[in-house]
gemmi code that builds the backbone of each chain (N, CA, C; Angstrom):
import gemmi

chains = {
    "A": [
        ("UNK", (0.820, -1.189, 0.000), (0.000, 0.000, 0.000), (0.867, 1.256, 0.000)),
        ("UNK", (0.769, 2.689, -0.707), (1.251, 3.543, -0.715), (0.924, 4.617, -0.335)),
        ("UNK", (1.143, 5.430, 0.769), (0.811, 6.348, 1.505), (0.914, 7.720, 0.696)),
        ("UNK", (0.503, 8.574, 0.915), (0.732, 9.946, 0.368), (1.888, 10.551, 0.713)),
        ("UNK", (3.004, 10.723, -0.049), (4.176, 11.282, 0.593), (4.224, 12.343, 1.661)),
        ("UNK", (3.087, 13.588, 1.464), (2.597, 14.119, 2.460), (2.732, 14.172, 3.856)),
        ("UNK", (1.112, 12.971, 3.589), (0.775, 12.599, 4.910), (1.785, 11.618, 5.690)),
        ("UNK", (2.345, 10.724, 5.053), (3.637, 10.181, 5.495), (5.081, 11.473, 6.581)),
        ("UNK", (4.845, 12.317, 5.789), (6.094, 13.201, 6.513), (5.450, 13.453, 7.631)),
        ("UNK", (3.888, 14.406, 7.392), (3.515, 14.806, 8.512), (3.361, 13.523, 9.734)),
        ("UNK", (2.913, 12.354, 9.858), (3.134, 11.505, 10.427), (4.179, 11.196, 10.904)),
        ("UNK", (5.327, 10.991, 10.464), (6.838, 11.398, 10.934), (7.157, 12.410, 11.934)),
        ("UNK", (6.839, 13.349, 11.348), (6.903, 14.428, 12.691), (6.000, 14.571, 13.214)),
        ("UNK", (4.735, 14.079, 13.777), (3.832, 14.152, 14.747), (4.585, 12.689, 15.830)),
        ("UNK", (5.433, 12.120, 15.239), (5.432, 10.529, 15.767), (4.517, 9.617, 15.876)),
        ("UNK", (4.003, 10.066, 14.966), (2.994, 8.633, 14.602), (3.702, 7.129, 14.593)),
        ("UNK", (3.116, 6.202, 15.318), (3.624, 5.339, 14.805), (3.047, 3.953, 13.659)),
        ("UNK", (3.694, 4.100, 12.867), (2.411, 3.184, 11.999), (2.499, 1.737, 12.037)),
        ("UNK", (3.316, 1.401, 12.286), (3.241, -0.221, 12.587), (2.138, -0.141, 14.283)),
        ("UNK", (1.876, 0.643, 14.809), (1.243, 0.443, 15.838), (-0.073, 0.629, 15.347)),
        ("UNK", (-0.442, 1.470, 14.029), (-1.878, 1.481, 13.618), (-2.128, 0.357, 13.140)),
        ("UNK", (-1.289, -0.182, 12.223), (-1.543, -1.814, 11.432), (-1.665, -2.735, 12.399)),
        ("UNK", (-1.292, -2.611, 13.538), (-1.728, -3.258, 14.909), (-2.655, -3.518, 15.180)),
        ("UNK", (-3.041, -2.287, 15.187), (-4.596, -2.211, 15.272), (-5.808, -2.634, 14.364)),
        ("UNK", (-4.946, -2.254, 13.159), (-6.205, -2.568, 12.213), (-6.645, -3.911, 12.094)),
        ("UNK", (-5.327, -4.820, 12.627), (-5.840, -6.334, 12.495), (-6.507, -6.911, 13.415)),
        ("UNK", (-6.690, -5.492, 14.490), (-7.339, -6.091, 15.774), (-9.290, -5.853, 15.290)),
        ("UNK", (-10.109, -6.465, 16.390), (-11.627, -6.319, 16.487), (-11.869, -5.238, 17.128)),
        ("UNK", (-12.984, -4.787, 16.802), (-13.112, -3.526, 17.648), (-13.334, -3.645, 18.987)),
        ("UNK", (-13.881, -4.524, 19.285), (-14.040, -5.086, 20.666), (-12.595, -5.096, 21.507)),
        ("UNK", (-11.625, -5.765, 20.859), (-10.595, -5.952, 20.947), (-9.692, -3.980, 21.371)),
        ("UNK", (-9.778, -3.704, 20.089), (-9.353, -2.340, 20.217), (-9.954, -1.509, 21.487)),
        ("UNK", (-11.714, -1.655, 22.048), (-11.802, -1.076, 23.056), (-11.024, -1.553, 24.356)),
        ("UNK", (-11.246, -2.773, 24.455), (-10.676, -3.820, 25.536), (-9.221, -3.111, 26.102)),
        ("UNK", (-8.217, -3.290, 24.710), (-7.037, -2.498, 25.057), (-7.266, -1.096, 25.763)),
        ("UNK", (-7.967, -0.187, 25.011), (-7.881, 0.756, 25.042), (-8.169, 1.264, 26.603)),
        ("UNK", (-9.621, 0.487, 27.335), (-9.684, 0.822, 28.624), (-8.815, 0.209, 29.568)),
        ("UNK", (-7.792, -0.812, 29.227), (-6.731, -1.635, 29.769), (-5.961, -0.253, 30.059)),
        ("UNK", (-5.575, -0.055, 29.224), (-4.388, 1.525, 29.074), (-4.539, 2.875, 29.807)),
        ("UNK", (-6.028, 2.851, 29.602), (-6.837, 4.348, 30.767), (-6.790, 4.270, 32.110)),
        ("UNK", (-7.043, 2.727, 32.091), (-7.038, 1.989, 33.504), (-5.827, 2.282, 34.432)),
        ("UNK", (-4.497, 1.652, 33.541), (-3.292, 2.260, 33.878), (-2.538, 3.399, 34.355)),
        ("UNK", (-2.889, 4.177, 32.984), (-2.695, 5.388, 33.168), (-3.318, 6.013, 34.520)),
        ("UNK", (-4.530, 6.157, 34.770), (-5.362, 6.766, 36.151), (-4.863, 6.084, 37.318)),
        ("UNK", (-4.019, 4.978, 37.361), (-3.370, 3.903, 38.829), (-2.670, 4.901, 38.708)),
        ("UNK", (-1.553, 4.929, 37.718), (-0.245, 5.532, 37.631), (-0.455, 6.930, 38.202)),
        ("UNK", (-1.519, 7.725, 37.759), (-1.563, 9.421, 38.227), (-1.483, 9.146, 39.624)),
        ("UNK", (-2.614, 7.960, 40.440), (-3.465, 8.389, 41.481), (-1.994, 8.065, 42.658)),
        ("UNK", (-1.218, 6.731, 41.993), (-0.017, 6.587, 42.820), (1.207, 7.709, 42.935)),
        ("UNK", (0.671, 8.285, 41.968), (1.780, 9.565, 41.817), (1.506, 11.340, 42.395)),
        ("UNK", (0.428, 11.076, 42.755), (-0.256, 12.131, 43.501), (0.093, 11.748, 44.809)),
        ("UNK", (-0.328, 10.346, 45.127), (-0.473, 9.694, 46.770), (0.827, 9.978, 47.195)),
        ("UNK", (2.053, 9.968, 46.117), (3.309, 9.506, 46.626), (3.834, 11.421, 46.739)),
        ("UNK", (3.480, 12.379, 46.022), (3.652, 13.724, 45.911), (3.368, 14.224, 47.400)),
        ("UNK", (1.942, 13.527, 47.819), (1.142, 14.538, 48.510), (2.528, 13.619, 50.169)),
        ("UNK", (2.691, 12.930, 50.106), (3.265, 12.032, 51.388), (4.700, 12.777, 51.335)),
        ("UNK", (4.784, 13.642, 50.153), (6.897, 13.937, 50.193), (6.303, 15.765, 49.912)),
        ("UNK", (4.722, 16.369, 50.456), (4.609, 17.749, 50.631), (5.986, 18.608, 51.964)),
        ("UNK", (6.702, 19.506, 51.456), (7.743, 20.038, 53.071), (6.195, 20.430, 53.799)),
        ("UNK", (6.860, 20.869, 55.163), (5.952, 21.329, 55.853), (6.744, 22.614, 56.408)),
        ("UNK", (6.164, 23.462, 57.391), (6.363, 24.445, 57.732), (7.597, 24.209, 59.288)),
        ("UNK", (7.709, 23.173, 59.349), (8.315, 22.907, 60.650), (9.400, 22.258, 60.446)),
    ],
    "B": [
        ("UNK", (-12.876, 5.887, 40.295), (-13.627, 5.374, 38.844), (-12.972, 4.206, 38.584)),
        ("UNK", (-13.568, 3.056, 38.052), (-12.895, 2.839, 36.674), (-13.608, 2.458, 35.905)),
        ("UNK", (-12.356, 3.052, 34.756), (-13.233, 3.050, 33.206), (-13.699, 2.181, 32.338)),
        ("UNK", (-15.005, 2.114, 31.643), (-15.402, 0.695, 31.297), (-15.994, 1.331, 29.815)),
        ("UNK", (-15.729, 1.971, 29.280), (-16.393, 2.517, 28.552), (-16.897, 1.366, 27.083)),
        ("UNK", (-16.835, -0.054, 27.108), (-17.156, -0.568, 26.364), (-18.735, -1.164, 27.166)),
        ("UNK", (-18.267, -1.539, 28.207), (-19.531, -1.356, 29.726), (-20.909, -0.430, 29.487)),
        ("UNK", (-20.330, 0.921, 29.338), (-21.417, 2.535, 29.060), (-21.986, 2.299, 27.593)),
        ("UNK", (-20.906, 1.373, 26.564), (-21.822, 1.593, 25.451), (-22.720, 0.657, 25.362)),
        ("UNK", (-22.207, -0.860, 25.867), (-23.481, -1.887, 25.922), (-24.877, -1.995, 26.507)),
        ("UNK", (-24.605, -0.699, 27.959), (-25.522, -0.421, 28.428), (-26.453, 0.366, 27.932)),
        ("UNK", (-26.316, 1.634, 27.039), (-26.941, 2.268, 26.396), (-27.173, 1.820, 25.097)),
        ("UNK", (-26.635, 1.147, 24.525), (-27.395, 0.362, 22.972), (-28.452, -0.670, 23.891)),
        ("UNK", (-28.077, -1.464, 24.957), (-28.936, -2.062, 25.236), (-30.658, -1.205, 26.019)),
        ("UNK", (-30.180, -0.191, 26.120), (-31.165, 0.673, 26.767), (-32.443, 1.371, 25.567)),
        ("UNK", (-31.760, 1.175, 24.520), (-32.491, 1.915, 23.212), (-32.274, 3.497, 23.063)),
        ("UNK", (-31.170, 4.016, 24.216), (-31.266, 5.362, 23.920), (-30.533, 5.515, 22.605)),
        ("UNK", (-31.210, 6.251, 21.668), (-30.262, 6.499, 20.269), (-29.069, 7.626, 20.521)),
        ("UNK", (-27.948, 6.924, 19.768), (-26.673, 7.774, 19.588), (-25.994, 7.693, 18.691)),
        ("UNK", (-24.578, 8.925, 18.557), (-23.613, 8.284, 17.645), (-22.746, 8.638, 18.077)),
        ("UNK", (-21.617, 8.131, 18.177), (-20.252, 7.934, 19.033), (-19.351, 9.045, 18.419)),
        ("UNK", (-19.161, 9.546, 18.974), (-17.843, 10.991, 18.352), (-16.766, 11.108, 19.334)),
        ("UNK", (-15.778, 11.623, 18.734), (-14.564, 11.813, 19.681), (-13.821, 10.798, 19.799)),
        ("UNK", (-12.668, 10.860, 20.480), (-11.641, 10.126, 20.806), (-11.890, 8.836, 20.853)),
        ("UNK", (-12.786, 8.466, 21.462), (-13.110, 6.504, 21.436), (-13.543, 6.041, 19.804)),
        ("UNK", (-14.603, 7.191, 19.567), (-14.805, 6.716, 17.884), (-13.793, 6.739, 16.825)),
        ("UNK", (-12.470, 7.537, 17.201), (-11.021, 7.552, 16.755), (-10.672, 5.782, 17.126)),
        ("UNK", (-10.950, 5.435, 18.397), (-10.401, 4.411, 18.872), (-10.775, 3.018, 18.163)),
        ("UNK", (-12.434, 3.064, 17.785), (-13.135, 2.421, 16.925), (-12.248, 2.047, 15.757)),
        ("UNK", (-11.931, 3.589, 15.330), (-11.018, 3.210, 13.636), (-9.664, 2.604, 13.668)),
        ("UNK", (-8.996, 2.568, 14.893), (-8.284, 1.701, 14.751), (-6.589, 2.838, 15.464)),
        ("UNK", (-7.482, 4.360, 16.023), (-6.262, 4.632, 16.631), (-5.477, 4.671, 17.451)),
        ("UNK", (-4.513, 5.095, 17.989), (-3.582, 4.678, 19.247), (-3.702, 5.463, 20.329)),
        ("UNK", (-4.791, 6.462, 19.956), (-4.573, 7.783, 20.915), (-5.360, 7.043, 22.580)),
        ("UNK", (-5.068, 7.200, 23.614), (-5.885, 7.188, 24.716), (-6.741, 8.192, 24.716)),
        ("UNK", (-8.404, 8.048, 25.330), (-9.311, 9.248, 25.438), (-9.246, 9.043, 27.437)),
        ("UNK", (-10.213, 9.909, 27.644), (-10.410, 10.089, 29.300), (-11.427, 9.836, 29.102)),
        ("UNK", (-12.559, 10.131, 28.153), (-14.152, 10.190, 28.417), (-14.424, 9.652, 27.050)),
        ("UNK", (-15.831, 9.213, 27.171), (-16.451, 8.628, 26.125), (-17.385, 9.948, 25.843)),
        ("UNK", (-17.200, 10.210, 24.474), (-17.939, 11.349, 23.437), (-19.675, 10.730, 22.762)),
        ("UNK", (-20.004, 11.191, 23.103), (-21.429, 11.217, 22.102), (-22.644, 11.843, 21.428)),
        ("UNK", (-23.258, 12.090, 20.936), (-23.895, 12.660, 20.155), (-25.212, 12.442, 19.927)),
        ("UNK", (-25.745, 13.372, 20.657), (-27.365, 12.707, 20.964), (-28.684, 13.720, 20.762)),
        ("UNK", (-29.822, 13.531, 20.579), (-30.725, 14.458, 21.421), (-31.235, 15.048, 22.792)),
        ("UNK", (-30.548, 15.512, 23.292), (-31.221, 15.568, 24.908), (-32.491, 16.481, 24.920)),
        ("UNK", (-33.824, 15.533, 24.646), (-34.857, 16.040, 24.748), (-35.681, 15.237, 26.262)),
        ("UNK", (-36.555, 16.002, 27.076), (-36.816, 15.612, 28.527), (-36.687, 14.167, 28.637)),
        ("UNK", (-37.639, 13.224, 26.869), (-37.801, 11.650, 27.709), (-36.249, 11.152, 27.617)),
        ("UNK", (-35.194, 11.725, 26.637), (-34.211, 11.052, 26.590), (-33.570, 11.391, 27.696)),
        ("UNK", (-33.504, 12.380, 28.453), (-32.398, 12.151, 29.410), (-33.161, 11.702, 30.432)),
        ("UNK", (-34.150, 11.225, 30.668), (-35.244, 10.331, 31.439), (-34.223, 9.451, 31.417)),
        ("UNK", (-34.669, 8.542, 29.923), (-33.867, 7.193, 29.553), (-32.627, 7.153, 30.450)),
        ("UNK", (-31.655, 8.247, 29.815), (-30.430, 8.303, 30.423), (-30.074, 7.813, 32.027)),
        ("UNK", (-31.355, 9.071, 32.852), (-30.830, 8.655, 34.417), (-31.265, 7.301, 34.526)),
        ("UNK", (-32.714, 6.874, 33.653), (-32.486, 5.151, 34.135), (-31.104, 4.203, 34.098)),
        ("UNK", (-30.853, 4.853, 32.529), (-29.614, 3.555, 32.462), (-28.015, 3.976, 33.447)),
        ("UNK", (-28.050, 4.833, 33.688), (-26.858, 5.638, 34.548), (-27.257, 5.374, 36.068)),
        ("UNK", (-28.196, 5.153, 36.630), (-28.708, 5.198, 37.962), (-27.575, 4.174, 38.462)),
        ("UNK", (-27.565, 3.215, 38.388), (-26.635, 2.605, 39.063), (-25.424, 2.703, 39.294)),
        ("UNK", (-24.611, 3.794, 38.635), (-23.496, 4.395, 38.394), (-23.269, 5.634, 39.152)),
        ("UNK", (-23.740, 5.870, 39.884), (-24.118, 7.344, 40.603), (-23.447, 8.521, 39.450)),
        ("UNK", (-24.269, 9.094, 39.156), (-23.796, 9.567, 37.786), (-23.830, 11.106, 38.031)),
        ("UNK", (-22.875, 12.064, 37.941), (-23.188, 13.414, 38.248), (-22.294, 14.215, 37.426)),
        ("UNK", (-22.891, 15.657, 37.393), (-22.729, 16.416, 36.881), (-21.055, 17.107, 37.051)),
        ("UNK", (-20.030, 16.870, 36.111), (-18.392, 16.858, 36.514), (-18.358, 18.406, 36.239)),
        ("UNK", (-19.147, 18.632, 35.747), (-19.040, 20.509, 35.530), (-18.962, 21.292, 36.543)),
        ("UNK", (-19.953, 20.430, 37.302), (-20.463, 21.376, 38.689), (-19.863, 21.200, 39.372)),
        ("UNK", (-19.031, 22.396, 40.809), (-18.239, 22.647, 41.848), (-18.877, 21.462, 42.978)),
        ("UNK", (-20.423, 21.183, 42.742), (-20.308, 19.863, 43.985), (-21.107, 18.730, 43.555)),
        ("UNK", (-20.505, 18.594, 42.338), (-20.755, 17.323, 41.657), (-22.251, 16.869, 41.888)),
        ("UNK", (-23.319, 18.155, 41.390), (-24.643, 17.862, 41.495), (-24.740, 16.279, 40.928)),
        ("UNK", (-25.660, 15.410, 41.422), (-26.325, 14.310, 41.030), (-26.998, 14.539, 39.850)),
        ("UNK", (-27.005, 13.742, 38.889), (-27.685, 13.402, 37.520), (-29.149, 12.988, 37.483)),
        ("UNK", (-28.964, 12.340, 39.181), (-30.788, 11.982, 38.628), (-31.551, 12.714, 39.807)),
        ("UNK", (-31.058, 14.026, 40.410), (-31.509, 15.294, 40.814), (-31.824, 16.377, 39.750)),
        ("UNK", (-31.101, 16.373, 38.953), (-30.892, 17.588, 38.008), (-30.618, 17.443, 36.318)),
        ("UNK", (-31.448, 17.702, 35.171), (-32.179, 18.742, 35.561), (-33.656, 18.126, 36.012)),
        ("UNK", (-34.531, 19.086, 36.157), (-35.276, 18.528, 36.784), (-36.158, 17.870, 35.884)),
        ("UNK", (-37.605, 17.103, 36.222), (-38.136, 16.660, 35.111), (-38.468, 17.525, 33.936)),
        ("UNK", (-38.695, 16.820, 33.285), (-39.412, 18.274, 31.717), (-38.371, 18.673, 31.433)),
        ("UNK", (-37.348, 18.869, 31.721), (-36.572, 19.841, 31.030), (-35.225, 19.386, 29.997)),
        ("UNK", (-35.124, 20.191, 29.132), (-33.897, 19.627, 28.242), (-33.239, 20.010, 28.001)),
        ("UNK", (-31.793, 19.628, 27.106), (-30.580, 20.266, 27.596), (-29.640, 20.319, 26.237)),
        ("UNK", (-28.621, 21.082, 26.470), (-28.095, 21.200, 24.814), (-27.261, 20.266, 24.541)),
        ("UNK", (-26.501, 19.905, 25.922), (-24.729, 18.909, 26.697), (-24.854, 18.475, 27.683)),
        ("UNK", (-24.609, 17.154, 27.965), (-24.431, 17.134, 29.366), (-23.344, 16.450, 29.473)),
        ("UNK", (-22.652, 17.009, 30.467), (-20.829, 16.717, 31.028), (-20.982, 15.899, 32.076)),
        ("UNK", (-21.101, 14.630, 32.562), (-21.185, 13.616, 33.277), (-20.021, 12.660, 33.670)),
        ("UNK", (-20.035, 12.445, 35.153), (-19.163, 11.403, 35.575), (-19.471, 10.331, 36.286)),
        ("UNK", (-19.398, 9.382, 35.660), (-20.083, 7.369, 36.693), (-18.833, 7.290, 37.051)),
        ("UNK", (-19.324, 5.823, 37.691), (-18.569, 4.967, 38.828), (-17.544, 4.471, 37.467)),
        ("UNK", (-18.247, 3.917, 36.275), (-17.600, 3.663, 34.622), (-16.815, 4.461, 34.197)),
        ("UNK", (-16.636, 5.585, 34.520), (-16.224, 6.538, 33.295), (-16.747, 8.029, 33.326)),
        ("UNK", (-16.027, 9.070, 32.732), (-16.672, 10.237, 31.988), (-17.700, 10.262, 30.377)),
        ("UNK", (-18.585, 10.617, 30.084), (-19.018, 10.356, 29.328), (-19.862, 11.767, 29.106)),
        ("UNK", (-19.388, 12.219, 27.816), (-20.165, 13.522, 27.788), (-21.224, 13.622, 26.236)),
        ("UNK", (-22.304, 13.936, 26.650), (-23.463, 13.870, 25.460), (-23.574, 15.293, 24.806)),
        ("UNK", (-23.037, 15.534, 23.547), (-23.357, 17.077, 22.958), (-24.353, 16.653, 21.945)),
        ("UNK", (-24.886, 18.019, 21.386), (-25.728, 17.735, 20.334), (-25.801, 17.962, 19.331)),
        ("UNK", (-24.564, 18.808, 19.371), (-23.711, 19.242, 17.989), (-22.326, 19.012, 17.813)),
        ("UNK", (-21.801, 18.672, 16.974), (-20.118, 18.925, 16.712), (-19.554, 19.574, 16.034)),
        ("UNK", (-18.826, 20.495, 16.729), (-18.232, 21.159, 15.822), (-17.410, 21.155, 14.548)),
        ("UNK", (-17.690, 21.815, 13.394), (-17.194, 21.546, 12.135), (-17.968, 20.427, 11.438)),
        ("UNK", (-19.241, 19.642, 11.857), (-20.068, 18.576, 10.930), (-21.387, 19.260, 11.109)),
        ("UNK", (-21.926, 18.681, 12.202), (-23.621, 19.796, 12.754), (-23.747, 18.829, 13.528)),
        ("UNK", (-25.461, 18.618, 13.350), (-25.745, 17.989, 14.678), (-26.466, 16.582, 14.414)),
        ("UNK", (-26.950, 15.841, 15.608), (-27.069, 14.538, 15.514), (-27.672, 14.100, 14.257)),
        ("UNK", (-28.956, 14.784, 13.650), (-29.276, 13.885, 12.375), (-28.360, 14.172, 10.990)),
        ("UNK", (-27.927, 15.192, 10.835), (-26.699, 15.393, 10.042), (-25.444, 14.382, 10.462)),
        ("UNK", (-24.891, 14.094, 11.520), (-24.209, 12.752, 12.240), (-24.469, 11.417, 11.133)),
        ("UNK", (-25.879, 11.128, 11.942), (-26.401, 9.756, 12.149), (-26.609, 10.125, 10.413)),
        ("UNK", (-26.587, 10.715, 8.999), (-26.796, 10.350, 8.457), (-25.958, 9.655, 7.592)),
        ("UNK", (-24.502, 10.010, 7.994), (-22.999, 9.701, 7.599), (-22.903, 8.595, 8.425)),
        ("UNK", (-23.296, 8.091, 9.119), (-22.957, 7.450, 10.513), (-22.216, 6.134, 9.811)),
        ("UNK", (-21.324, 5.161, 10.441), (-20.691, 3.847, 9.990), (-21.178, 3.300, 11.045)),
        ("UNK", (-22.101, 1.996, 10.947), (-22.594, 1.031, 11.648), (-21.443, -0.067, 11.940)),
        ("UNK", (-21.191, -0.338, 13.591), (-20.364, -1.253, 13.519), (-21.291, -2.480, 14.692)),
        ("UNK", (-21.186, -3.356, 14.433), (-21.461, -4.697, 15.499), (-20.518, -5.430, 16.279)),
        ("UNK", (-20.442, -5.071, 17.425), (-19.802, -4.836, 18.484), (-20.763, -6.080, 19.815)),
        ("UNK", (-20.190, -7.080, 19.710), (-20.611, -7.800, 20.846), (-21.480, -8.513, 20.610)),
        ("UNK", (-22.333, -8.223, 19.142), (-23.950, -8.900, 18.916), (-24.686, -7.350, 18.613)),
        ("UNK", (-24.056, -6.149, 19.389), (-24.721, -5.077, 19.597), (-24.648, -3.871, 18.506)),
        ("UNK", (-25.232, -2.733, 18.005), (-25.190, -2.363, 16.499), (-24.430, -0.764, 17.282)),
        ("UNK", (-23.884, -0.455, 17.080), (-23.368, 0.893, 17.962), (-23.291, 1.842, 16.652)),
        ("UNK", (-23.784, 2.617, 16.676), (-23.418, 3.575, 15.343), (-22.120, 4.583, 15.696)),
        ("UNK", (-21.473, 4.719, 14.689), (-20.142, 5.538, 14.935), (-19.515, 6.919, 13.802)),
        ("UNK", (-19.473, 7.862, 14.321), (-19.487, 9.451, 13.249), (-18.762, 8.714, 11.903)),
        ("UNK", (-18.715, 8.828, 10.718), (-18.178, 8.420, 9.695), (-16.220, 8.676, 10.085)),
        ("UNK", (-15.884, 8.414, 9.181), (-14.353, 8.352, 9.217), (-14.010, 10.236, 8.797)),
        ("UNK", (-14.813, 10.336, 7.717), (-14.527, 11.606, 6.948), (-14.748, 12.707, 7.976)),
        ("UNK", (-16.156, 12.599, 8.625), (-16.706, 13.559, 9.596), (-15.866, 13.635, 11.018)),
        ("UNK", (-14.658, 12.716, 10.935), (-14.198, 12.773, 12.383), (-13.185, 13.462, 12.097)),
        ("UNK", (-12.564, 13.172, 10.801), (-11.230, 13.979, 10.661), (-11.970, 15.650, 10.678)),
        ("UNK", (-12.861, 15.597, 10.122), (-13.413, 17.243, 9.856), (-13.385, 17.656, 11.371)),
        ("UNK", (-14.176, 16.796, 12.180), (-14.370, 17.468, 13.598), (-13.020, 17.794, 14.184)),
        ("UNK", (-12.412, 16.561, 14.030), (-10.625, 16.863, 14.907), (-9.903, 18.277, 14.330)),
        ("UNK", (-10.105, 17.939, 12.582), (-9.345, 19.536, 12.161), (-10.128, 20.926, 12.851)),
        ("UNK", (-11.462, 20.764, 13.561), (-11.867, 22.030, 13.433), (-11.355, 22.636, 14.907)),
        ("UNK", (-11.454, 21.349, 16.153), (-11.242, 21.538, 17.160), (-10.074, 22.302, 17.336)),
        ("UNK", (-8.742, 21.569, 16.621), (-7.539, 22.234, 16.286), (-6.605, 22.288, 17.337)),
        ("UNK", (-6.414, 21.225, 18.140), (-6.124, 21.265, 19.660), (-4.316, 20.723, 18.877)),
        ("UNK", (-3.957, 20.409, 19.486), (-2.524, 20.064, 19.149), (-2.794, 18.289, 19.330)),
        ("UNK", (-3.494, 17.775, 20.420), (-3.309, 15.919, 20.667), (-4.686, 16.141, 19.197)),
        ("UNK", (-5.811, 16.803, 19.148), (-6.769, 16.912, 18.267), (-6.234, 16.818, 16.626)),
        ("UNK", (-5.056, 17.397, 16.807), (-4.277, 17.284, 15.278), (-3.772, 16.092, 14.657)),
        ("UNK", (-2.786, 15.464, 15.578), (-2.164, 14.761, 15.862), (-3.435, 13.133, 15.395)),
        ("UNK", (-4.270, 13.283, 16.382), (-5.188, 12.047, 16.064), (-5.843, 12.153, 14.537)),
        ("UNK", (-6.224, 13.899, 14.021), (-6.762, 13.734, 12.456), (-5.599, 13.060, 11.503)),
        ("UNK", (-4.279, 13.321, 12.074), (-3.257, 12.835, 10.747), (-3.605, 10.710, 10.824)),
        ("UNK", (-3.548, 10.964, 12.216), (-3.556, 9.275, 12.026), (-4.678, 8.915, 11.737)),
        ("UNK", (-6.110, 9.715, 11.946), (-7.182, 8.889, 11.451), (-7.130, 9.046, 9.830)),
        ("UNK", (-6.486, 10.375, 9.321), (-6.065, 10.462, 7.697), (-5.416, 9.081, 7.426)),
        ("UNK", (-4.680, 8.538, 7.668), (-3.641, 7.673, 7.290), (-4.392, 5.920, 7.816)),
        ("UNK", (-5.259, 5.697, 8.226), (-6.286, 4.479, 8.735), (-7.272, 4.656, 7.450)),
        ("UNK", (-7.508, 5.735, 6.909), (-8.844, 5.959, 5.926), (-8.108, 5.803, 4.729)),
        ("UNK", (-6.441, 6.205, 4.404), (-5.883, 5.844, 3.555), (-5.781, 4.418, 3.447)),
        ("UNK", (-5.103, 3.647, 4.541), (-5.297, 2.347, 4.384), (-6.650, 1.206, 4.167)),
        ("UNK", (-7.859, 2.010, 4.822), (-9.219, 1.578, 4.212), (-9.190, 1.502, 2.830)),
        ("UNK", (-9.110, 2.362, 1.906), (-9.062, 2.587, 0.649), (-8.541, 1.648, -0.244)),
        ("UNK", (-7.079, 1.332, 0.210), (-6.265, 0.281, -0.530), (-6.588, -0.996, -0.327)),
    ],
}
model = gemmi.Model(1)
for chain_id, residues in chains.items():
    chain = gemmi.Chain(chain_id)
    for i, (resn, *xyz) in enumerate(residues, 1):
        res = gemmi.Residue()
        res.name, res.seqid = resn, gemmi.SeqId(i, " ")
        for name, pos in zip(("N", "CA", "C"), xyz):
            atom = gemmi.Atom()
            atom.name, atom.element = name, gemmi.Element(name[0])
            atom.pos, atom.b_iso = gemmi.Position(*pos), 0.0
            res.add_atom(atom)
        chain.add_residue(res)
    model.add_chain(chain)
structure = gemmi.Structure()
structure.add_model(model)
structure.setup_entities()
């Protein structure tokens, strides 16, 4: 398949990655959501442990 | 929270409230890499539909993320009344209902482009491919850009 030289550059410099879209495309959509809330899931542990661990290393006044 | 947003859509196709999926998850549909926070959709909010709504949301304690004290969803608004957006947060997820999008129009202009996908057994309608890149270019956000090039380049590979 041949991409638009274009859209190819701009993809390049956005960092697109395209073997990660063809990833996808061979996936189900079901599949694609599945991941997708796998990853949100993550991501929101990761903030909430990273807040918990911020708020425990606040200086104090003393 | 956590997010279930394949959860919010089975529940509402199974509920009969009509929609069409926009935004970042319907990016996700086509096959992109981007993470969303909230599930996008595109609806009528006329009094019986957001009726429908607090039924199928009730179990989710579902409230208003706009508001400074997270008014309740199935307090407000009150009966009869209807609404243009509503910005909502469950026990599932964020999930926000507009009734227009910017840069396409509004739900029956949507739903008439719409791409039907079957999802589980279940028929979920989803903004066309063309109409999402239009919406992402209009938004014009910088992650908003970023997702139109890759949904450009998924619609290229549809093609071939």
């Amino acid at each position: 398949m041949v991409l638009d030289n274009e859209l190819l550059e701009q993809a390049r410099e956005a960092g697109i990655d395209l073997d990660l879209i063809d990833t996808n495309l061979a996936l189900r959509v079901e599949e694609r959501w599945r991941q997708h809330d796998g990853a949100l899931r993550f991501i929101l542990k990761l903030q909430e442990a990273k807040a918990a661990d911020e708020a425990g290393l606040q200086p104090t006044n003393r | 929270m956590k997010p279930d947003f394949s959860q919010l859509i089975a529940k509402l196709t199974d509920s009969g409230f009509e929609f069409v999926m926009i935004g970042g998850y319907a990016a996700v549909t086509y096959g992109s890499s981007q993470v969303t926070r909230d599930l996008d959709i595109c609806a009528v909010l006329t009094s019986e539909n957001i009726e429908l709504l607090r039924k199928t949301f009730a179990e989710w304690n579902p409230r208003h993320r706009m508001t400074p004290d997270r008014l309740s969803f199935l307090k407000f608004p009150k009966d009869g009344e209807s609404l243009n957006n509503l910005y909502l947060e469950t026990d599932v997820g964020v999930v926000d209902i507009l009734s227009t999008v910017l840069g396409v129009g509004d739900f029956v202009r949507l739903k008439s482009t719409a791409e039907k996908f079957v999802v589980d057994g279940r028929v979920c309608w989803v903004i066309s491919l063309p109409d999402l890149i239009a919406a992402k270019e209009a938004i014009g956000r910088g992650k908003d850009k970023l997702t139109a090039v890759e949904l450009r380049i998924i619609a290229a590979k549809r093609k071939s």
